[in-house]
C-alpha positions as CSV (number, residue, x, y, z in Angstrom):
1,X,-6.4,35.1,-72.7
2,X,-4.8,36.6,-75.3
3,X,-0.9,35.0,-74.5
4,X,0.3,32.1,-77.1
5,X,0.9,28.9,-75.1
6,X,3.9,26.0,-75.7
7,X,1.7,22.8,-76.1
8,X,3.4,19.8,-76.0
9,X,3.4,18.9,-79.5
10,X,4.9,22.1,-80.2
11,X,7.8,20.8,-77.6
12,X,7.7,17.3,-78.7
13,X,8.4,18.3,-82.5
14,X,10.8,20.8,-81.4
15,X,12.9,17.9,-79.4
16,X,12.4,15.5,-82.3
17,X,13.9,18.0,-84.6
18,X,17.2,18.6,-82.4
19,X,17.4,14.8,-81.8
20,X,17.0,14.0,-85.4
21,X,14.2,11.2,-85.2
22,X,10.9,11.2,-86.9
23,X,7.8,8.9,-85.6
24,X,8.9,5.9,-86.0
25,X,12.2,6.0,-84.5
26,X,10.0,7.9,-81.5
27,X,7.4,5.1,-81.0
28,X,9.9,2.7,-81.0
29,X,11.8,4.5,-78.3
30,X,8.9,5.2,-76.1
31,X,7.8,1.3,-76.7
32,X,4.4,2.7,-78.4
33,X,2.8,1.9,-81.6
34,X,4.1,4.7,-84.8
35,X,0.0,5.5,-85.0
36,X,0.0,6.7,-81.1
37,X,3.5,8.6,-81.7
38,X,1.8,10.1,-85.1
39,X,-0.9,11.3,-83.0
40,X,1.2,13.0,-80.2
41,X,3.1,15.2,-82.6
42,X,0.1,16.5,-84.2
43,X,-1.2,16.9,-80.8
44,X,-4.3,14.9,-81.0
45,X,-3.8,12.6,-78.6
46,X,-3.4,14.2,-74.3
47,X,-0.2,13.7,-72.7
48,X,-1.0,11.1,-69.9
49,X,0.9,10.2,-67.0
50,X,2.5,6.9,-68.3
51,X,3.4,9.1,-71.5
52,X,4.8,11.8,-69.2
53,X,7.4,8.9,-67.4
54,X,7.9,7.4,-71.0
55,X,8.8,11.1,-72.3
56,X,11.1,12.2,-69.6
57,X,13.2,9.3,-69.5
58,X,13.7,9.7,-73.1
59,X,14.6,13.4,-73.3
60,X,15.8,14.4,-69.6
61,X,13.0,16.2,-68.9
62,X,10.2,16.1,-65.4
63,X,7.4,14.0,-66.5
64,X,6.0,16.8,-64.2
65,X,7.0,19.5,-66.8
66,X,5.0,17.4,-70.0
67,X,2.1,17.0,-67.6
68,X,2.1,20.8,-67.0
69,X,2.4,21.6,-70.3
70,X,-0.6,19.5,-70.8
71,X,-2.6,21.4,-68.5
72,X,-1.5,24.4,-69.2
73,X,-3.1,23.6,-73.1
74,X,-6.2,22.3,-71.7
75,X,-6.5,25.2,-69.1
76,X,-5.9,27.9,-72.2
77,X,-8.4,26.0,-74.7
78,X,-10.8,26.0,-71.9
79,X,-11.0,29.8,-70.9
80,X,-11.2,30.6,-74.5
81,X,-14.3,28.5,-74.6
82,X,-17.0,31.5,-73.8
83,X,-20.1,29.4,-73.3
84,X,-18.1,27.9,-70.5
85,X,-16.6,30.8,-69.0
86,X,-20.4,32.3,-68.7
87,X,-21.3,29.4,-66.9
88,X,-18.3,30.0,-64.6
89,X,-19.5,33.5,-63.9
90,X,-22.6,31.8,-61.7
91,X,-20.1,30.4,-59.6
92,X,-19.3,32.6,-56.0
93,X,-15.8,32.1,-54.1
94,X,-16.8,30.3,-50.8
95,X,-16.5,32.2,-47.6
96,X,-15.4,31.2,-44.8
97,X,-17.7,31.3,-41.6
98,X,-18.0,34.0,-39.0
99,X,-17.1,34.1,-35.5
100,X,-18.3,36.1,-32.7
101,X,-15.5,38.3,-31.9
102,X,-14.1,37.7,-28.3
103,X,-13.8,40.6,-25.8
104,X,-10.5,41.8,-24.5
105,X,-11.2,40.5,-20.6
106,X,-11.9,37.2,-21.7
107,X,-9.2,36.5,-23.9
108,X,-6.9,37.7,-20.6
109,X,-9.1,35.0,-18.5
110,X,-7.9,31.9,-20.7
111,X,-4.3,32.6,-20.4
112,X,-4.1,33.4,-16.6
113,X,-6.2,30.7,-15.9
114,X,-3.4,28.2,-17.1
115,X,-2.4,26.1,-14.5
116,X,1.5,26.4,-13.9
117,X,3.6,24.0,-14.2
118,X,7.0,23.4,-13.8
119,X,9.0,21.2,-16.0
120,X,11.1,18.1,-14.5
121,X,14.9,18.0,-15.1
122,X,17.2,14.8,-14.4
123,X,20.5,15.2,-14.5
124,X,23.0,12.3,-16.7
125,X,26.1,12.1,-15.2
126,X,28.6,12.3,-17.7
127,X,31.0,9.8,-18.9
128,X,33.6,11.6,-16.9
129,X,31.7,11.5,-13.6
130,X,31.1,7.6,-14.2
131,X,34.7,7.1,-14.6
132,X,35.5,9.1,-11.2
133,X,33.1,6.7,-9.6
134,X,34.2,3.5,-10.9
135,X,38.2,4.7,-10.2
136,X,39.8,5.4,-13.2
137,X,40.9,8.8,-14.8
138,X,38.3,10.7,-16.6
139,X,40.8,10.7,-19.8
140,X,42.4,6.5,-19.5
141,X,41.2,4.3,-22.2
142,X,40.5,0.9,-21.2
143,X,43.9,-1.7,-22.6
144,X,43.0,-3.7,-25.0
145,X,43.6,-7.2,-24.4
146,X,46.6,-9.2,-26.5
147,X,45.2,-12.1,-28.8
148,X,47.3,-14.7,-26.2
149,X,45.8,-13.6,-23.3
150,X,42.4,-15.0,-24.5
């Protein structure tokens, strides 16, 4: 891979820049010690998941996006490692098993041989229907009783 890749570092100076803090004001932000913010912006120290939360709620961003820019460093400094990539080489996609292929006839066989079966319907009697029964108009409201009357 020859491509040049944002590492989060790179992103976390660049935000401390347009915010205007330096470590110190950082750590005390993210509730860290100024040597663990020292070593984040010189990239020595991985982005973790609890750093990701801590980092998002400071600048707006997904704690998914700092954990992808993690990867995405980790990912790049690994295929650039060439003893590692050679031993990647030995490894063979998997592949999936084989099945006998089924005939034409038989396929045919399966799906006539369904039994059929007819589905049950009930029928609701709607609101209006209930009303017929019970006497009143399908479109009456029932009177609301006065507060005296109770």
């Amino acid at each position: 891979m020859s491509e040049k890749v944002i590492t989060p570092a790179y992103f976390l100076n660049q935000l401390m820049n347009k915010y205007q803090l330096d470590s110190n004001s950082l750590a005390k932000a993210l509730g860290i010690t100024p040597a663990a913010a020292r070593l984040l912006t010189l990239g020595k120290t991985a982005i973790t998941t609890l750093m990701a939360l801590r980092l998002g709620k400071l600048f707006g961003y997904s704690p998914i996006y700092w954990i992808s820019l993690q990867y995405t460093k980790e990912i790049f400094e690994i295929s650039n490692d060439k003893k590692l990539m050679k031993s990647l080489n030995d490894i063979s996609k998997a592949q999936k098993p084989r099945t006998p292929a089924k005939s034409k006839k038989e396929g045919k066989a399966k799906i006539s041989a369904k039994p059929k079966v007819k589905a049950k319907t009930t029928k609701r009697a709607s609101l209006s229907e209930k009303r017929k029964k019970a006497g009143k108009a399908p479109g009456a409201r029932q009177a609301k009783r006065s507060r005296k009357a109770r």
